[in-house]
PAZAPA-4460 file (N, C-alpha, C; in steps of 0.05 Angstrom, whole numbers, plus 32768, in hexadecimal, padded with zeros to 4 digits):
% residues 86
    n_x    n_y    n_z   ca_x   ca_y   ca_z    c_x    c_y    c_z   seq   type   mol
   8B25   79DD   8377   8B3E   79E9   837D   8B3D   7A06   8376     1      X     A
   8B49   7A14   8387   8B46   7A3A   8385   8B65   7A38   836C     2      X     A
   8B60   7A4C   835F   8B6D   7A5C   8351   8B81   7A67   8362     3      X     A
   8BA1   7A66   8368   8BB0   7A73   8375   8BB6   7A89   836D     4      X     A
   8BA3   7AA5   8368   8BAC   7AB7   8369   8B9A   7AC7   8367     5      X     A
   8B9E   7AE9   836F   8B94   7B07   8378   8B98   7B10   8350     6      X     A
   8B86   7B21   834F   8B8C   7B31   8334   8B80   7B47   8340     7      X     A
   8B85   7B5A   8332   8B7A   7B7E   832D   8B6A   7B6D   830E     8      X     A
   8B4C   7B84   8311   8B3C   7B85   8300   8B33   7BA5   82FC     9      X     A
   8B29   7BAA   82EA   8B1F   7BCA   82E1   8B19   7BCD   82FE    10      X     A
   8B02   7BC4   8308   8AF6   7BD0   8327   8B00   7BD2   8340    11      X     A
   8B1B   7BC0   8341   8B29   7BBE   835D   8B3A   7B9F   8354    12      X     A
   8B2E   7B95   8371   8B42   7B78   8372   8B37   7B5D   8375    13      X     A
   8B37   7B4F   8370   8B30   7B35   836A   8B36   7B1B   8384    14      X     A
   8B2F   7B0C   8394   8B41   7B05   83A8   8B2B   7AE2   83A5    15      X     A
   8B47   7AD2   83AD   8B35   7AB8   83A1   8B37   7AB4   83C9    16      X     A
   8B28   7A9E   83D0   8B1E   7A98   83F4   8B0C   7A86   83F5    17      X     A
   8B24   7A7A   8408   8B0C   7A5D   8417   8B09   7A66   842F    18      X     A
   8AE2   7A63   8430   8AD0   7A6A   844A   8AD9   7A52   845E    19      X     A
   8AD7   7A5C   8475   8AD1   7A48   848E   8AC1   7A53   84A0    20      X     A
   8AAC   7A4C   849E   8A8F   7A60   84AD   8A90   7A47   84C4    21      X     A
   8A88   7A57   84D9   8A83   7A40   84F4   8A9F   7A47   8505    22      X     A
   8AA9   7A5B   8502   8AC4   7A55   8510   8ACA   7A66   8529    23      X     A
   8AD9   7A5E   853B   8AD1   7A68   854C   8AE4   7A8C   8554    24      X     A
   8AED   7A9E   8541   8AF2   7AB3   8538   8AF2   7AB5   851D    25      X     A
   8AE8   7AD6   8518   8AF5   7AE2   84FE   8B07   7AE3   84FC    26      X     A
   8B1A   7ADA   84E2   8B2F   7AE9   84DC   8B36   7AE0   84B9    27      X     A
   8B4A   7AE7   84B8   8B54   7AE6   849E   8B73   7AE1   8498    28      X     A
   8B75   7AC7   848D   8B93   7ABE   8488   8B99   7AB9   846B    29      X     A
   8BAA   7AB5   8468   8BB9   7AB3   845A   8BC5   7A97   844D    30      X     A
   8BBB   7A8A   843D   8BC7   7A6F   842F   8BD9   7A6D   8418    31      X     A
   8BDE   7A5C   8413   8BF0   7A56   83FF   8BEE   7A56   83E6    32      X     A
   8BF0   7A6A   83D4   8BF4   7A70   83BD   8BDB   7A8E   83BA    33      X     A
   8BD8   7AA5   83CD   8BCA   7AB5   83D4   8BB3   7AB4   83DD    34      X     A
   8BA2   7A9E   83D8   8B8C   7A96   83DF   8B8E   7A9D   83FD    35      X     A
   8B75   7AAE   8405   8B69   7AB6   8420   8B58   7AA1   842D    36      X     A
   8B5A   7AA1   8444   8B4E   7A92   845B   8B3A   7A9D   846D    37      X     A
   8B1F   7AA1   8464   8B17   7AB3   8474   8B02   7A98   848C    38      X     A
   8B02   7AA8   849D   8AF5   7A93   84C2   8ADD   7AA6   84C5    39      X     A
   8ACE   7AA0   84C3   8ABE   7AB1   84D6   8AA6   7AA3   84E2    40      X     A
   8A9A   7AAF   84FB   8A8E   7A9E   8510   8A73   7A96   84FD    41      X     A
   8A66   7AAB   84F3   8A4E   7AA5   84E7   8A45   7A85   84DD    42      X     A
   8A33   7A78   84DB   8A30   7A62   84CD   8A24   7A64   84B3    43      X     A
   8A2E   7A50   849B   8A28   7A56   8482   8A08   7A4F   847D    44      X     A
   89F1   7A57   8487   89DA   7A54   8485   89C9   7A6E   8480    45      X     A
   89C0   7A6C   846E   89B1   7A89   8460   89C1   7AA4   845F    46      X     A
   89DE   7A95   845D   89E8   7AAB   8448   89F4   7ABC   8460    47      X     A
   89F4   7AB7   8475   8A04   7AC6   8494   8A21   7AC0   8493    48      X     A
   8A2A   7AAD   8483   8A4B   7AAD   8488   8A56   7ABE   8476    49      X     A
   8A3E   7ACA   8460   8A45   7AD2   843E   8A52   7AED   844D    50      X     A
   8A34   7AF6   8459   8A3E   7B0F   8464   8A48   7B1D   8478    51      X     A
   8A58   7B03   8487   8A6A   7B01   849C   8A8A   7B04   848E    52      X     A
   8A85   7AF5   847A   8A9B   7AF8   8469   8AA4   7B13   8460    53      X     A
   8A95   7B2C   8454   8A92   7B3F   844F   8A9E   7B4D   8460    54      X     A
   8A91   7B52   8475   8A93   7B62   8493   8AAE   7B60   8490    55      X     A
   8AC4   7B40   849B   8AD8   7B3B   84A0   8AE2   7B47   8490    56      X     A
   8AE6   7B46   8470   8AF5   7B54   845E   8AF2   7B68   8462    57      X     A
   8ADB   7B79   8461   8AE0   7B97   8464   8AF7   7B9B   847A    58      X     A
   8AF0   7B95   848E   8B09   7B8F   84A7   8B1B   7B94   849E    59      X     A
   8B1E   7B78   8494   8B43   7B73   848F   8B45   7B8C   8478    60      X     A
   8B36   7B93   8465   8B4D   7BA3   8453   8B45   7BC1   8456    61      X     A
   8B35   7BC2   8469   8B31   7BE2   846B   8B18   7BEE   8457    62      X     A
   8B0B   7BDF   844E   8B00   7BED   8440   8ADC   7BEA   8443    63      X     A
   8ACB   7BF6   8436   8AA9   7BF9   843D   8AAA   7BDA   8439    64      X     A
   8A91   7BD5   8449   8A82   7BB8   843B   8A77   7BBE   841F    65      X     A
   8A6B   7BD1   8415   8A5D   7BD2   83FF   8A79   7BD0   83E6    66      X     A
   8A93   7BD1   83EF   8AA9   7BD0   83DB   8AAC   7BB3   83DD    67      X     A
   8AA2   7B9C   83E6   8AA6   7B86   83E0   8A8D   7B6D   83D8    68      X     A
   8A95   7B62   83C2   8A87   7B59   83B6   8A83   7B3A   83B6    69      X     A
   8A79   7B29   83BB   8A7D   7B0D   83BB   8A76   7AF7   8393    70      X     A
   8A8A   7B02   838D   8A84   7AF5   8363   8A84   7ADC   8365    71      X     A
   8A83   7ACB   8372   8A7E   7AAB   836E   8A80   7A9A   838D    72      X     A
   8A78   7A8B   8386   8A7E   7A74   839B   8A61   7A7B   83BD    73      X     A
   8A4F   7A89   83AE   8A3C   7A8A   83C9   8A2F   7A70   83D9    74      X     A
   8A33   7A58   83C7   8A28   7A3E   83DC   8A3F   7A38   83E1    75      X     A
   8A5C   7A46   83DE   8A73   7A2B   83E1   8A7E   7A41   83F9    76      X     A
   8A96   7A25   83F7   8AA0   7A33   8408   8AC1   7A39   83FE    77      X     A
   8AC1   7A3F   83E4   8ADA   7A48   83CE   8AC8   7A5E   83C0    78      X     A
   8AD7   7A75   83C8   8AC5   7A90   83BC   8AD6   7AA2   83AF    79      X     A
   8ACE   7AB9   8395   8ADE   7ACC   8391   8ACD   7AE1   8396    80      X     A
   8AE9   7AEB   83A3   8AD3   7B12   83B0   8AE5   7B21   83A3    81      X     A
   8AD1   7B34   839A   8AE3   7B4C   8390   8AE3   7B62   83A1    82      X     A
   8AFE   7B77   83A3   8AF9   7B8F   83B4   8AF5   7BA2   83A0    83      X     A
   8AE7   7BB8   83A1   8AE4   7BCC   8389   8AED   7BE7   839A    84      X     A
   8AFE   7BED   8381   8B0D   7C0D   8387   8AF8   7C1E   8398    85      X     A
   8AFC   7C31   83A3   8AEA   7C45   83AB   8AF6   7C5B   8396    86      X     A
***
């Protein structure tokens, strides 16, 4: 079970997210109790949905790929990414 919630940390932001790799668009929603929904087409095999995931986020929040970080969850599919300040 994800942790229902976003924090600010010294470096930026904290964002808890359940993967669904295989899907048939990117995007990024929104669940219940802040937890992110991220879709993306990639399949979770050698690490292609990790950084499909990335891509999307940069997307959705505007910011470099190198400002986002994947801190846990790389075989799962319940992950925390952090965004770091520029």
């Amino acid at each position: 079970m994800l942790l229902a919630r976003n924090y600010k940390t010294s470096n930026g932001m904290k964002f808890f997210l359940k993967a669904k790799p295989s899907a048939k668009v990117d995007k990024v929603e929104s669940m219940e109790g802040n937890v992110l929904r991220v879709f993306v087409k990639a399949s979770a095999k050698e690490g292609k949905a990790n950084l499909a995931i990335v891509r999307v986020l940069a997307d959705y929040f505007k910011v470099s790929k190198s400002a986002i970080r994947v801190k846990s969850g790389l075989k799962s599919k319940n992950k925390i990414v952090e965004i770091l300040e520029n």
